[in-house]
N, C-alpha and C positions, 0 to 999 in steps of 0.2 A: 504494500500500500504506500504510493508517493506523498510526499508530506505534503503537496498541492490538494491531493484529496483529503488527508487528514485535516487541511487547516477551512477545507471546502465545506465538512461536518455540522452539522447542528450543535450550537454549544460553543464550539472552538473558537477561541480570537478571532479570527482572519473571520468564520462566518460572523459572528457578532460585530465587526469592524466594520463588515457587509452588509448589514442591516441593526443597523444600534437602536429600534425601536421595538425589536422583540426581544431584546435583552431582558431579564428577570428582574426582580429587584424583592427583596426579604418578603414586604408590606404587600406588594403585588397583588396576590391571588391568596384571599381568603380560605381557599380548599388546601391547594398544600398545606398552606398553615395549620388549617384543622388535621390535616391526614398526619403532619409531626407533631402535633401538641398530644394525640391517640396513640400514636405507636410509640410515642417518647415516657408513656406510660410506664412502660416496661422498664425505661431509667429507674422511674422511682421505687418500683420494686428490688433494684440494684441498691438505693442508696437505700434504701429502710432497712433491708434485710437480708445482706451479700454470706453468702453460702458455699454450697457443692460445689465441686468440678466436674461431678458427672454431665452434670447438664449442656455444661462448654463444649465437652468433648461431642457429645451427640447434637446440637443444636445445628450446628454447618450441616451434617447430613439429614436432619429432620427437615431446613431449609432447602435443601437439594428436592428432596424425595417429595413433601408437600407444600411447600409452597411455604411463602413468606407468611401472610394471614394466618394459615392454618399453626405455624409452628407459634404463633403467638398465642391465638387462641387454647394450641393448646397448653404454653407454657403458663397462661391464667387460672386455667383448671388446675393444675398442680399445686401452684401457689397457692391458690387459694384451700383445697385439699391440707396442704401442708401446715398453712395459718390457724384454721381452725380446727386441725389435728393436735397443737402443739399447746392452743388456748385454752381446750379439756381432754388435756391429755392427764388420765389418771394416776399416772406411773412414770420416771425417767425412760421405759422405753420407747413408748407410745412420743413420748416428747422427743426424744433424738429422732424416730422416724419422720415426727411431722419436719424437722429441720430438717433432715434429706430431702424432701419433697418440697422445701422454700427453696431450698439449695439446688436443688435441678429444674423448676421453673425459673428465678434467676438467673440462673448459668445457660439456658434456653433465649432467655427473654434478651440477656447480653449479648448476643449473636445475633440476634435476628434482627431486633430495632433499627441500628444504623445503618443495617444493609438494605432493611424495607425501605425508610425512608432517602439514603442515597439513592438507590433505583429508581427513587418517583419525583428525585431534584434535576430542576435545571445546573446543567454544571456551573453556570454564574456565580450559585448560591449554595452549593451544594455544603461549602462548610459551615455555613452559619445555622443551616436546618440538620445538618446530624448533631451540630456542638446544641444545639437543641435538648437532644437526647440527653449529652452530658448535662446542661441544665436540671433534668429532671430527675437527673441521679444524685447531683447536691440538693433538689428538693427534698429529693427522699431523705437525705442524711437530714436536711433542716427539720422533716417536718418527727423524724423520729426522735430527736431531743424534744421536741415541745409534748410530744405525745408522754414521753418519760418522766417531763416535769410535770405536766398536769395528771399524772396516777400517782404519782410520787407517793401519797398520802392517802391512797384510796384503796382497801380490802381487795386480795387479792392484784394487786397491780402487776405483776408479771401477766397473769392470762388477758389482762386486758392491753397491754401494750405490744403482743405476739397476736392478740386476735384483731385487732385494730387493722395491721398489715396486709388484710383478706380485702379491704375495702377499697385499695384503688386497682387492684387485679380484679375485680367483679365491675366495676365503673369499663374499664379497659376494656374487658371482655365483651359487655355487653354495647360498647361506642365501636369495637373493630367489627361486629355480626355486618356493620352497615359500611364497612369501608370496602373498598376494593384491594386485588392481588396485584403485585408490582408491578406494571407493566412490561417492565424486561424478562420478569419472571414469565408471565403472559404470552409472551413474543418466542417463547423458548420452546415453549410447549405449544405450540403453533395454535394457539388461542387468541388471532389475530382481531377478532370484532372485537372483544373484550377488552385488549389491550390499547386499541384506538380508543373506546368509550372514555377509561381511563384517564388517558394523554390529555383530550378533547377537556378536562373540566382543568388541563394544565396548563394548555399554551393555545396561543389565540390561532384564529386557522393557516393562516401565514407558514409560522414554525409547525402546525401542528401535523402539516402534510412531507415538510423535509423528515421532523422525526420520526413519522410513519416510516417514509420510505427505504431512510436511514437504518431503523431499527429490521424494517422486514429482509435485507440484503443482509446485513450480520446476524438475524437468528437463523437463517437458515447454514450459516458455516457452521455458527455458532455451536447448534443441535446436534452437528457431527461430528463435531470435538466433542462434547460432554458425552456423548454415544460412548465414548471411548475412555473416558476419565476415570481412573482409579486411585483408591488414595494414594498409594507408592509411586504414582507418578508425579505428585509434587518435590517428590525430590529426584528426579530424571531428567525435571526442568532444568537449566541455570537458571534461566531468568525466573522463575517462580521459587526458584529458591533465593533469590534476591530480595523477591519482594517479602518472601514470609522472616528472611532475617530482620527486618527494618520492621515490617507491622510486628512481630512478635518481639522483639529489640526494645521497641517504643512500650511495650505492656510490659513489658519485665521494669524496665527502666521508671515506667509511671509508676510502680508500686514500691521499688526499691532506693527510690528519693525519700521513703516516708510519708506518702501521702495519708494512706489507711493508719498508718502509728497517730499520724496527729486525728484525724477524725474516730477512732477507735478509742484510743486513749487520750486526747483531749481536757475531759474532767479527774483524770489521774494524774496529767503531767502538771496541769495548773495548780490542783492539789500538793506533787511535788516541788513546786514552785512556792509554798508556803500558802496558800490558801485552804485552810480544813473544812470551813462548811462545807457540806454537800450539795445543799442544793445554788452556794455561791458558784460553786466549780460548775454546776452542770449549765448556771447561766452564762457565764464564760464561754460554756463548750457553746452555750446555743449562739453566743453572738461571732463565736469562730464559723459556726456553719454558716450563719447567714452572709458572714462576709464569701463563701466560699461559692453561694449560689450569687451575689453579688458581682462577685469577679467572672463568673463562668458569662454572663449575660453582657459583659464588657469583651470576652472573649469571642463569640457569639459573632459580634461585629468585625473584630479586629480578622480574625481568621480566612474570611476572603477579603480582606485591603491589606491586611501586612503579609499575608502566607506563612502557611503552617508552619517552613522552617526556620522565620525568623524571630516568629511566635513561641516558637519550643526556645531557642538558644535565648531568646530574651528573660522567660522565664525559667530558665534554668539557673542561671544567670543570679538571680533575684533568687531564688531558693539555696541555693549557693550562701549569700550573704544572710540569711536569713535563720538556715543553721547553725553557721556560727554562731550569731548572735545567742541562739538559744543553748548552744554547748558554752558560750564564752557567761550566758548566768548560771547556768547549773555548774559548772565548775568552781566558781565565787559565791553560791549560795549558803548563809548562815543565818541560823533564827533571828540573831538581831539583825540585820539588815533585809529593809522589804525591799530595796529597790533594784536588786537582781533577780526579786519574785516579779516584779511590773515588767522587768527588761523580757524575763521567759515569757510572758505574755505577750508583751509587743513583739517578741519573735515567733509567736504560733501565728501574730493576726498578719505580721508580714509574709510570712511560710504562704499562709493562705490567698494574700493578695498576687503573690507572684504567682505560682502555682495553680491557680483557681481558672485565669484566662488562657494560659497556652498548656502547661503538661497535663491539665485536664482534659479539653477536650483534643489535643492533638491528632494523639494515639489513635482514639476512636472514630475520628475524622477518617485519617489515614488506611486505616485498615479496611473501612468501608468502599474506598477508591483506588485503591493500590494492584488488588488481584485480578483477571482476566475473567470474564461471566462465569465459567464452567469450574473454575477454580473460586469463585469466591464465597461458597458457604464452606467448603472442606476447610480454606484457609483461614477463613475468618472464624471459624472455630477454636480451630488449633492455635491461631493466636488468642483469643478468649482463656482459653483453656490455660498456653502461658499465666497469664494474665493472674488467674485463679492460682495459678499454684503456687507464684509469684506473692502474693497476697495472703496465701496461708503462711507463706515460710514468715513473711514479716511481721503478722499479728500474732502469731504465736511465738517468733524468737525477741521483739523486742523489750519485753517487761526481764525476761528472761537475762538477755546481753546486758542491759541497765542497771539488775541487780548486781550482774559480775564485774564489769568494770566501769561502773557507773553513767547514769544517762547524760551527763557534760560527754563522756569519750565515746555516748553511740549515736548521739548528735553529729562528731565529730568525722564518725563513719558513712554516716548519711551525704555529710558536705560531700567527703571523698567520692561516691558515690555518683553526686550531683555529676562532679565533673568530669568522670568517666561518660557519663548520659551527655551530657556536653559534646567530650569529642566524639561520641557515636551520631549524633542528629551532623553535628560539623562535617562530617565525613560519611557518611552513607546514608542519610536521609535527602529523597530530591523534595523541589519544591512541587506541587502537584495544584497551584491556587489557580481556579477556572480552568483545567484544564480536563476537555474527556478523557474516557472512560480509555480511549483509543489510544489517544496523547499517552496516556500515562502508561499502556503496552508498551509503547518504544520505548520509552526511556528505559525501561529495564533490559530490553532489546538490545540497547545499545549499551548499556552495564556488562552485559552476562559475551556479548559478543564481539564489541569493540568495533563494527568495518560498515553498520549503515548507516549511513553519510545524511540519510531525512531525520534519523532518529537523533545523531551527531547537534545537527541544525538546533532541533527541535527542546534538546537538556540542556541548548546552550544560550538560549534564546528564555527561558522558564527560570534557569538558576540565579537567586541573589548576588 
C-alpha cells in the first residue's frame, strides 16, 4: 500500500487536509459521546473494584469470538454475579468466589472498553474518547472512597460497600442492550448493513460513504488474515511483536511507577505521614482521587494536541520529581515535626497531578490503536493481562518492601523506576496522534523491517 493511498484514507492528514470540514471535533456528535460515556462504564468497574487476571487473559478472545457488545455484556453479568455474591456471602468462601467473578468481569471489561470505543472513533479524536475510559476508571477509584466514607459508621458496612459495586455494571448492562457492535467488528464478519447503520449516526454523509468504502476493501483482506490467526502467531510476527512490547511495556511500566500503591494505599501512606484519624486519612485519600479524575479530564484534551509520546515523557517526568519528594519526607519524618507529614502529602497530590493526565491514560490509548484488526483483541488482552499481573506484584509487594527497608527507600525505587519508563517511551514508543489504524501498521512495518521507504516517510513525518 503507497503512502499516496495511505495519506488518501479516511481519517489520515493528507484526507483531513483534503477536506477540513469533516474533520471531528470531541463536542461534535452527541452519539459517540453517549456510545463512550456507556462502554467507558466498564472503566468504572476497573477503578471501584480491580481484580482477577483471569478475565484479561480470556477477554481478547471473548472479543475475537463474540463481539465487542457481547463481551461487555457479558462481563456485567459476572460483575454483577460476583458483587452480590461477595455482599451475602455467608462464609470466607462464598466471598473469595464472589471476588473471582468481580475479578474476571473486570479483567473482561478492561479489554474490551477501549477497543469498542476506538473502533467507533474518528481517528481525529480517537485519544481523547478512549482517555475517556480512563476517566471512568478514576471515577471509579473516586466514587469508591466516598462510598467507604459514607458506610464508614453504618452496621454491616463491608457488605454494603462490595454490594454497592453491582450498581453501575447493571446501569451498563442495561444502557449497552441498546447500543450497537463496533463497526469494524461488523465489517469483519461481513455484517455490512449493520455496520453502515452504525457509521451513519457517526459521520455526516460526505465521510460516511469514503468510510464505507474504505472499511468494505480492508475487511475483506482483513477476514482472510484473521481466517488464519492463531495465538502463537503473534510472536512469528516482528512487527506485532513490536507492537505488543511497547503496548505491554506501557502496562507494566503504568503500574510499576506506583500508581495503584498510591491509590490503594493512599489512606495508609498519609496515615504514615503522621496523620492517625481514620476517617482524616480516608478524606485525604478522597481528595487524592479527585485530583486524579481531575487530571485524567485535562489529559483527555491534551492527548490529541500534545500526543501520546510527549504526554507520557512529560508526565513521567513530573512523577519523577514527585517521588522524590515523597521518599525525601519519609526519610526526614519524626513525631515532632508535621511539616515532612504536609510535604508527603503534597507529594501524593503532585504524584497524582503528573501522573493522572499522560501515564494514565497513555497506555490504554495506545494499546487500543497500536495492533492490526485481526490481532487486536488477542493482543490487547495479553497486554491487559500484563497489566494485571503487573498490578498484583505491586499491591501486594509494597507494604511489604516498606516494612523492610522503609517507604522513604521504596519511594526511592519507584523514582528509579520512573526513569527506566522514561527511557523506554524515549526510545520505543512512536507517536500515533491522528493517525489511522493503517498509519500506525507501517510504522511498525518499518521498525520490524527497516527498507519501506512510504512507511520510512511516514515515522518521520509523525515523530516529535
Amino acid at each position: 500500500m503507497t503512502m499516496s493511498t495511505i495519506q488518501s484514507t479516511p481519517g489520515s492528514s493528507g484526507y483531513l487536509d483534503l477536506f477540513p470540514d469533516r474533520k471531528m471535533s470531541f463536542f461534535k456528535n452527541p452519539y459517540i459521546l453517549g456510545l463512550t460515556a456507556v462502554a467507558g462504564i466498564g472503566g468504572m468497574l476497573f477503578g471501584y473494584d480491580t481484580g482477577a487476571i483471569v478475565g484479561a487473559a480470556g477477554g481478547g478472545w471473548m472479543n475475537d469470538a463474540y463481539g465487542r457488545k457481547k463481551a461487555t455484556l457479558i462481563a456485567d453479568v459476572i460483575f454483577i454475579m460476583g458483587a452480590i455474591g461477595m455482599a451475602a456471602a455467608p462464609d470466607p468462601y462464598l466471598l473469595i468466589l464472589g471476588r473471582f467473578l468481580v475479578g474476571m468481569g473486570v479483567g473482561v471489561a478492561s479489554v474490551t472498553s477501549p477497543v469498542y470505543i476506538a473502533e467507533a472513533s474518528p481517528s481525529e479524536i480517537r485519544g481523547s474518547l478512549v482517555s475517556t475510559n480512563v476517566l471512568m476508571i478514576t471515577a471509579g477509584q473516586f466514587l469508591s472512597y466516598i462510598v467507604n466514607l459514607a458506610f464508614t459508621r453504618v452496621p454491616g458496612t463491608w457488605r454494603w460497600m462490595l454490594g454497592v459495586s453491582a450498581v453501575p455494571a447493571i446501569v451498563q448492562f442495561l444502557l449497552m442492550l441498546f447500543l450497537p457492535e463496533s463497526p469494524r467488528w461488523l465489517f469483519i464478519k461481513n455484517r455490512k448493513n449493520e455496520a453502515v447503520h452504525v457509521l451513519s449516526n457517526i459521520y455526516d454523509f460526505a465521510r460516511l460513504e469514503d468510510e464505507v468504502d474504505f472499511l468494505t476493501t480492508q475487511s475483506d483482506q482483513e477476514r482472510q488474515r484473521r481466517n488464519s490467526i492463531k495465538f502463537g502467531d503473534v510472536f512469528k510476527s516482528k512487527e506485532i511483536k513490536l507492537a505488543l512490547l511497547v503496548g505491554a511495556g506501557l502496562q507494566a511500566f503504568q503500574q510499576f511507577t506506583g500508581i495503584n500503591t498510591v491509590m490503594y494505599y493512599s489512606p495508609t501512606i498519609v496515615q504514615m505521614a503522621g496523620f492517625n484519624s481514620n476517617e482524616l486519612a480516608l478524606l485525604l485519600s478522597l481528595v487524592v482521587a479527585g485530583m486524579n479524575a481531575v487530571g485524567t479530564i485535562l489529559g483527555i484534551y491534551l492527548i490529541d494536541h500534545a500526543g501520546r509520546k510527549m504526554l507520557a515523557l512529560s508526565s513521567l517526568g513530573g512523577v519523577f520529581a514527585s517521588l522524590v519528594v515523597l521518599s525525601v519526607s519519609f526519610l526526614n519524618q519524626s513525631s515532632s515535626n508535621e511539616l515532612y507529614g504536609w510535604l508527603a502529602v503534597l507529594g501524593l497530590v503532585l504524584y497524582i497531578a503528573f501522573f493522572s493526565p499522560g501515564m494514565g491514560p497513555v497506555p490504554w490509548t495506545v494499546n487500543s490503536e497500536i495492533y492490526p484488526e485481526e490481532y487486536r483483541g488477542i493482543c490487547g488482552g495479553m497486554s491487559a493481562t500484563v497489566c494485571w499481573v503487573s498490578n498484583l506484584i505491586v499491591s501486594q509487594s509494597f507494604l511489604s518492601i516498606a516494612e523492610a527497608i522503609g517507604i522513604g527507600s521504596t519511594f526511592l525505587i519507584l523514582a528509579a523506576i520512573s526513569v527506566l519508563a522514561f527511557l523506554f517511551v524515549l526510545l520505543y514508543v512512536p507517536e500515533t496522534k491522528g493517525l489511522t489504524f493503517d498509519e500506525v501498521e507501517l510504522i511498525w512495518k518499518e521498525r520490524a523491517w527497516g527498507n519501506n521507504t512510504d512507511s520510512r516517510n511516514l515515522l518521520a513525518e509523525n515523530q516529535p
